[in-house]
Structures are given as C-alpha cells and as structure tokens.
C-alpha positions in Angstrom: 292.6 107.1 121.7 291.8 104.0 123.3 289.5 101.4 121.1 285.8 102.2 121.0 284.5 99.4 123.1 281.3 99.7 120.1 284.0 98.4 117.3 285.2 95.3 119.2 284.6 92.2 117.7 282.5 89.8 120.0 281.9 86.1 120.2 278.3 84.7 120.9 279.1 80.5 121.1 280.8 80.2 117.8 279.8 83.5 115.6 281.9 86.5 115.8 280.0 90.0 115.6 282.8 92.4 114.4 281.1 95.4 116.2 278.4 95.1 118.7 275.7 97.8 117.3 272.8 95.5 116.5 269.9 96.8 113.9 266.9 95.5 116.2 263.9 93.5 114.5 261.2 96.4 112.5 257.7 95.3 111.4 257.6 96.8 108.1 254.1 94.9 107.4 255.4 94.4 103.7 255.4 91.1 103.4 252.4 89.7 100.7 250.4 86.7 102.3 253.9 86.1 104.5 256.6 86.3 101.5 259.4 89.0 101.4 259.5 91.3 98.5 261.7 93.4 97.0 261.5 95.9 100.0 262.6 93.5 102.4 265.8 93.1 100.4 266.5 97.0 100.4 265.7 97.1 103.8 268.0 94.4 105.5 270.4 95.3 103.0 270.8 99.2 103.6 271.7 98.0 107.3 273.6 95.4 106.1 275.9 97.4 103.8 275.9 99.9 106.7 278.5 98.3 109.0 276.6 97.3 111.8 277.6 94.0 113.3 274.1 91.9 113.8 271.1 92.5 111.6 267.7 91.3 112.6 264.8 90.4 110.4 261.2 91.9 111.6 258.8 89.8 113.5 258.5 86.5 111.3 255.4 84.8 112.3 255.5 80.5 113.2 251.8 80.1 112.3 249.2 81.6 110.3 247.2 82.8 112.9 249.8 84.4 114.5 250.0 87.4 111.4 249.6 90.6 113.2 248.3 92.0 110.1 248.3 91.5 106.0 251.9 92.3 105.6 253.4 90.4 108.8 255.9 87.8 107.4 256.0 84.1 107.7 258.4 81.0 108.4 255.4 78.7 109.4 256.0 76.6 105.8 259.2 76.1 103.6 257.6 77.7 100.7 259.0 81.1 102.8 262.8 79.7 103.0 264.1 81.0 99.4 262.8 85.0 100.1 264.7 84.4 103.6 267.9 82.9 101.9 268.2 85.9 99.6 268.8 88.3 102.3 270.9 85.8 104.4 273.1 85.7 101.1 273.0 89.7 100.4 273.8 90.2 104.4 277.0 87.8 104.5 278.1 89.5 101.1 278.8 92.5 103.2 280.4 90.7 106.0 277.5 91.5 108.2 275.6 88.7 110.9 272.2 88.3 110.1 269.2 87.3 112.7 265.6 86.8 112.2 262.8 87.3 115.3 260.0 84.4 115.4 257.1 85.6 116.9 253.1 84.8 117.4 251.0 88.0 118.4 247.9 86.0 119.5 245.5 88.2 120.9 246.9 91.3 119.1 246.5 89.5 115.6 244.5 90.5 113.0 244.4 94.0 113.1 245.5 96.8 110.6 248.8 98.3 109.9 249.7 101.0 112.2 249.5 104.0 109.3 246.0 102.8 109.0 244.7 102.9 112.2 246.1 99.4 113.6 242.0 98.7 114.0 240.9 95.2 114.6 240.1 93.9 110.7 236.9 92.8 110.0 236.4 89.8 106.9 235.3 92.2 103.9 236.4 91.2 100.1 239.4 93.9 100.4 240.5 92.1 103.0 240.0 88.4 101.9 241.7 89.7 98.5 244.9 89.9 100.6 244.2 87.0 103.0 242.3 84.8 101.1 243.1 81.9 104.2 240.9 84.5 106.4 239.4 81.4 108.3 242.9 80.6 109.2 243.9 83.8 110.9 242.1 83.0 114.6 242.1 85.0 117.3 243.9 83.0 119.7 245.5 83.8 123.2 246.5 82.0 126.6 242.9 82.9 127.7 239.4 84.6 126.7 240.4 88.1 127.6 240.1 91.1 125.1 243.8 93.1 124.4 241.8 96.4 125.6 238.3 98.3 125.5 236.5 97.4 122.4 238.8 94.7 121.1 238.0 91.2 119.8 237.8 88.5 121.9 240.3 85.9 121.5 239.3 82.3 121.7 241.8 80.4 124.5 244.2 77.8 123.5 243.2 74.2 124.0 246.3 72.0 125.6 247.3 70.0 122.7 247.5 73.7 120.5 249.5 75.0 122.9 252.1 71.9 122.1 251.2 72.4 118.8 252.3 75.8 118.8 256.0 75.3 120.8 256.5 72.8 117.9 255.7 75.9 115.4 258.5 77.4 117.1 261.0 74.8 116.6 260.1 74.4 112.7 260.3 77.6 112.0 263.7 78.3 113.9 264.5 74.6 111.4 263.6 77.0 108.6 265.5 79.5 109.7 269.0 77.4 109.5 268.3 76.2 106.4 267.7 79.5 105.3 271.5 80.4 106.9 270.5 82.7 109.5 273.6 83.5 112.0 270.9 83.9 115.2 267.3 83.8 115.9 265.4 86.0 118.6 262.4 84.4 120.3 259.9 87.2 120.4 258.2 87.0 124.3 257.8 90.6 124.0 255.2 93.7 123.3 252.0 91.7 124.6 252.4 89.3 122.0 251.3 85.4 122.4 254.4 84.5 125.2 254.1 88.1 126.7 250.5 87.1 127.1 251.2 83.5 128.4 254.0 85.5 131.2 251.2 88.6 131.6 248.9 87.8 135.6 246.5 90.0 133.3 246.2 88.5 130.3 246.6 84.7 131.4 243.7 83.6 133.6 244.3 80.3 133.1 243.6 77.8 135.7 245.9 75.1 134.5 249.7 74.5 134.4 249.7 76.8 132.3 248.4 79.5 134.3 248.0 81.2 137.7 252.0 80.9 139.9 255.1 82.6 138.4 256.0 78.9 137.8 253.0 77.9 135.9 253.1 81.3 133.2 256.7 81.1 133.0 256.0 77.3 131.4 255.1 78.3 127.7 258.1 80.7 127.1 260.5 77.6 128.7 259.0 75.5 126.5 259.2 77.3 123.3 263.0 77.9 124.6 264.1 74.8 124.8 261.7 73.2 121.6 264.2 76.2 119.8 267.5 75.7 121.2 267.2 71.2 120.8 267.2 71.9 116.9 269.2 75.2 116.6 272.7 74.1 115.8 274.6 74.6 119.4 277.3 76.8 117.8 274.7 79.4 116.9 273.6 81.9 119.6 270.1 82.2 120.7 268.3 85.2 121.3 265.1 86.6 123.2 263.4 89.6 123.5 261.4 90.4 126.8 259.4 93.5 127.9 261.3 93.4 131.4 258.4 95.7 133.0 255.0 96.2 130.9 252.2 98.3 132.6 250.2 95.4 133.6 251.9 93.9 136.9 254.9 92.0 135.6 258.0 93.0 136.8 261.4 93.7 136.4 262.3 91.1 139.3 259.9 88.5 137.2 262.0 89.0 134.7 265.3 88.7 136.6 263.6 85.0 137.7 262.6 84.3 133.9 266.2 85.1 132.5 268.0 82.8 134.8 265.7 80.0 133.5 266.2 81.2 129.6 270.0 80.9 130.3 269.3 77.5 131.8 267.8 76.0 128.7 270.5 77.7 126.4 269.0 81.4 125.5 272.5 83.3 125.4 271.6 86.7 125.2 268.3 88.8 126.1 266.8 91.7 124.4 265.6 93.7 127.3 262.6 96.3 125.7 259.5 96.7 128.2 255.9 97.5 127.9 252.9 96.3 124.8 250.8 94.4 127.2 247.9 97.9 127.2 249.2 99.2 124.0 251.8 102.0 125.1 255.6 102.0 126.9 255.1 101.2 130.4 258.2 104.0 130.9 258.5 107.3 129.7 260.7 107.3 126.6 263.7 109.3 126.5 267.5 108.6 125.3 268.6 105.4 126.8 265.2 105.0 128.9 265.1 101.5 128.8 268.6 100.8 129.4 268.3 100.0 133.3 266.4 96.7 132.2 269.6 95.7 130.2 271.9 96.4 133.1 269.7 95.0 136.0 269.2 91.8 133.9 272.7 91.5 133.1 274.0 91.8 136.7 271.3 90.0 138.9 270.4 87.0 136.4 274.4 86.7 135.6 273.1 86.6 131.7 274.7 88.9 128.6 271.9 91.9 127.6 271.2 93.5 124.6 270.0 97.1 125.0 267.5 99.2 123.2 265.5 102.0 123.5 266.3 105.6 122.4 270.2 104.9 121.8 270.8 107.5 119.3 274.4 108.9 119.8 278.1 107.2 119.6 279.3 108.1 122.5 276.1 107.1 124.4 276.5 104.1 123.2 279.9 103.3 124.0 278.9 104.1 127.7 276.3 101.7 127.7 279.0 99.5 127.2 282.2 100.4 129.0 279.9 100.9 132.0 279.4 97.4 131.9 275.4 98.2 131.4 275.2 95.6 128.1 277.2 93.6 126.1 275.2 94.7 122.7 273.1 98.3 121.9 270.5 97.7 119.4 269.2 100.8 117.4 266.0 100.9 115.4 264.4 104.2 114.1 267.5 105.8 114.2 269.0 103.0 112.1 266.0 104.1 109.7 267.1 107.7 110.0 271.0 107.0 109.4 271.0 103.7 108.0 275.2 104.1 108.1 274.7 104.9 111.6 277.8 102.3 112.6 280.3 103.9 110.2 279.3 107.6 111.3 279.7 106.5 114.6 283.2 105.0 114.2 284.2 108.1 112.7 282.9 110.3 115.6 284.8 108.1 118.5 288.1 107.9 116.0 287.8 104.2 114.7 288.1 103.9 110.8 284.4 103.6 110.2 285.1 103.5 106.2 286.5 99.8 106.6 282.7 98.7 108.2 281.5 98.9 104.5 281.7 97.3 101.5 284.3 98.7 99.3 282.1 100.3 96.7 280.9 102.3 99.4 283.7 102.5 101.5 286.8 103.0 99.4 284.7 106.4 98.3 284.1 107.8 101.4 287.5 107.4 102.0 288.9 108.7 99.5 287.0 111.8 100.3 287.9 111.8 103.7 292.0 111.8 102.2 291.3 114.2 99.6 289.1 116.7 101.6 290.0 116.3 105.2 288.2 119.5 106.0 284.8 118.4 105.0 282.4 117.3 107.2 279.8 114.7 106.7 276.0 116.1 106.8 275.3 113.6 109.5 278.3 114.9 111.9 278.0 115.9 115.0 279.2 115.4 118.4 276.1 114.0 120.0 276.1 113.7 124.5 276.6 111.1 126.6 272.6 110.7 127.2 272.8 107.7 129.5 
C-alpha cells in the first residue's frame, strides 16, 4: 500500500512534524487565576503520548482582561512560564510538537463556563473569590457594541490600548519561546478581540482602525507582524481565522486577509468559521468546514490547516491527497480517542504502534504479534466523508 499521505513527516521553516494530524487548541476553562494545573498536564499529555504530530495548547490569554472566563489561562506575565514549560518538556518526551494559541476575547470576556450557562458574570464574592483582580477583567472591544441581545456592553478601545494590546501579543508569544513551545497560533477567530476588529458588525469604528477592508484588517496585521519580529524565524507561525462567520465577512475577505498574513510571515492558517452571533455560520457535518481550508489554500497561494468534523482515517487522508490542506486538525474526537493517530495508522496500514512511546507502544504491539486476530475496540473502517 502506498504511504498514508497522514504519516508523512512535514517541514514548517525549520520544525519537522512527523505526521500531519494536529490536536487543535480546546478551552478546558481549568486554569486557576490563569496557571495550569494538574489537568492541563493530563490533557496535553494524553495527546501527546498519542502520536499525533502537533499539539496545541487552549486559548492562552495576552492580558487580563482578555479571560473569557475564571479558568481561561494566561501568558500575559512570566509568573505563567514554568506551568507552560512543564508540558513543553512532557510533550517533547514523547517526540511530539507542541503549540500554544494566544488569544484576547474582548467583548465575549467575562462570562461563565459553558457547562454553566456561559452567562455574562456579574462581581458577587463567589466570583471575586476566584478573580480577586475583578477590576481588571474590562469589558473591552474595537467598539461600544453588545456580543448579542441582553449582553454587556463593552467599553471601546482607546488608540494607545490598542498599541498596548499588539505589544501583549508580542510578550506573550516572548513567553511562549522561553517556555520552548515549537509554534504559536494567533487566535483572530470565534468573534473574539481580532475577529471583532475584522467583523463590519462588530467594528463601527471611525478611525484607521475601522470602516474599509483596509482599515479592519489593520489590528490583526499588526498583531502579525509584533508576533513574527520576536518569534525566532526558524519557528512556524500560526493563525486561526473564521473564514466566513454569520455576520457579513467573507470567505473572499478572508482570501484578501491570508495573502497579507503570509506577507508578514504567518506560515500556515487555521481555517474554522463562524463565533461572531454565537453559533457556526455553516451547518456542521463531517468535513463541513473543509472548503475554507482548500479555497484558502489555492486562491491566497498559503498552506491550510483544516478542521471541523474530521473524524475518520481515511477522510483524512483525502483531505490531503486531494490537495484540500497540508494539515487536518481534530478536536472532540481527539477527546473521544485520544490515540486517534495511532488507530488511524493502523486502519490505512502504517505501523501506528511506533507513533507512541514505548511503554505504550511496544504493548500494543506485542498484542498485535501475539493475537493478530484481535481487533481493537476502537476499529472500524470509517467512509470517506469529504
């Protein structure tokens, strides 16, 4: 059988993924006033050990008022860089790339996690027991304009913040090297702060910051290239767009945004969609927002990362050998299957076993020698759901 195209190793400037399945950033609104724990170690590290190629951390926020909730994590002070470093170290330990997503969600900030009713959070002493810095975590957005019915309303940036915040941005991707991370993803995604800057909606700004293409395209260039002049040039850089949200920006916006990105150094984009009114401005289904990916990647001449609904090997490999990305990303299913890489090497004939770390892998192996009749629990032969 010809070599799964998911299993090939691939360069990004000077890192070498050896596979291209991608575990793409998860909130898991765990963190305690912006510090890993314990959890956040299990979690990257189940991936990790799980043969996947490139492992993002969630949403890490650049400033305090940027916390999406009391559990978002932070990088917007060194005191953050040790809990990082730990699962940089654990990561690399299983031969496995390891990314972290900086993000802001301005006007969506301050709310409450999802199992809870993601409700914006009012100051109450429950609440100031887990962020006692409650004066610090502002509403803030590109302008004065509520995320929806009922929501808060954000106070608009002034100028000089706005600098202020595209140099949060560059010291937190500073963090992130000295923590060791392989990549970094700029989050301009979900309807969060650059979303909102990008969004004719939710920027109503009358400055350069606002109002042409040109003008709202400004803060997510900015932020781009504050990143890339003090990530190390042999390290890729990442961003994450909703290509088409349900609140007039467009797929062809995006197309004009990427070329720019690539211009400033941004070597790969995520390509996700909707946030901007809450929900997915497409109706999900396996591979459903694939299209983005492949439109991006041929008409702005950039390399994609897709996601969305990518739940079977050999779907995956015909995202690729189509020529529709050069990466798949997988989230919930990577919660589901958390060896999801290895499982699908088996499935498309690769040796899966060798993805893991030996005291993992060796096993399985051996089983597979001893017992070649017995099929794993997770098997099965999936379909080409492209």
């Amino acid at each position: 059988m010809t070599e799964p195209m998911l299993f090939r190793p691939l360069s990004l400037r000077g890192l070498e993924l050896k596979n291209r399945v991608v575990v793409a950033p998860m909130h898991q609104y765990a963190g305690q006033q912006g510090f890993t724990t314990d959890w956040h170690l299990m979690n990257i590290g189940r991936y990790a050990a799980g043969g996947a190629g490139l492992v993002f951390v969630e949403s890490t926020k650049v400033h305090r008022a940027g916390c999406g909730t009391v559990g978002d994590l932070g990088l917007w002070d060194d005191k953050f860089i040790p809990g990082m470093r730990r699962m940089v170290e654990f990561a690399h330990g299983c031969r496995t790339a390891i990314g972290i997503q900086l993000g802001h969600s301005g006007r969506k900030s301050r709310i409450s996690r999802p199992w809870e009713g993601g409700r914006p959070l009012s100051r109450s002493p429950e609440i100031e027991a887990l962020a006692p810095d409650w004066e610090a975590w502002e509403l803030v957005a590109p302008s004065a304009v509520p995320a929806g019915p009922g929501a808060p309303t954000p106070r608009a940036l002034g100028k000089p913040e706005i600098a202020m915040l595209v140099q949060a941005w560059a010291d937190a991707a500073r963090r992130a090297e000295a923590a060791g991370f392989d990549t970094v993803e700029i989050h301009g995604a979900h309807g969060f702060l650059i979303h909102q800057f990008l969004s004719p909606e939710a920027n109503q700004r009358t400055d350069e910051y606002g109002g042409s293409e040109a003008n709202r395209f400004r803060f997510a260039l900015e932020v781009a290239e504050a990143v890339r002049s003090v990530w190390p040039a042999h390290k890729p850089l990442f961003m994450r767009l909703s290509v088409e949200d349900d609140a007039g920006w467009t797929p062809d916006s995006s197309v004009r945004l990427a070329r720019e990105l690539a211009a400033r150094g941004v070597d790969v984009i995520d390509c996700s969609a909707g946030g901007m009114r809450g929900g997915s401005s497409v109706p999900p289904g396996y591979g459903y927002q694939v299209p983005f990916a492949e439109k991006l990647r041929r008409e702005a001449g950039t390399a994609t990362m897709a996601v969305g609904l990518i739940v079977h090997a050999d779907q995956a490999e015909s995202i690729l050998r189509e020529g529709r990305a050069d990466l798949v990303a997988l989230a919930r299913e990577m919660l589901y299957n958390p060896n999801w890489p290895m499982d699908a090497a088996r499935k498309l004939g690769a040796d899966g076993f060798g993805l893991l770390p030996p005291a993992a892998g060796w096993w399985l192996a051996k089983r597979a020698e001893s017992a070649p009749g017995v099929e794993p629990s997770t098997y099965r032969d999936g379909h080409a759901a492209v």
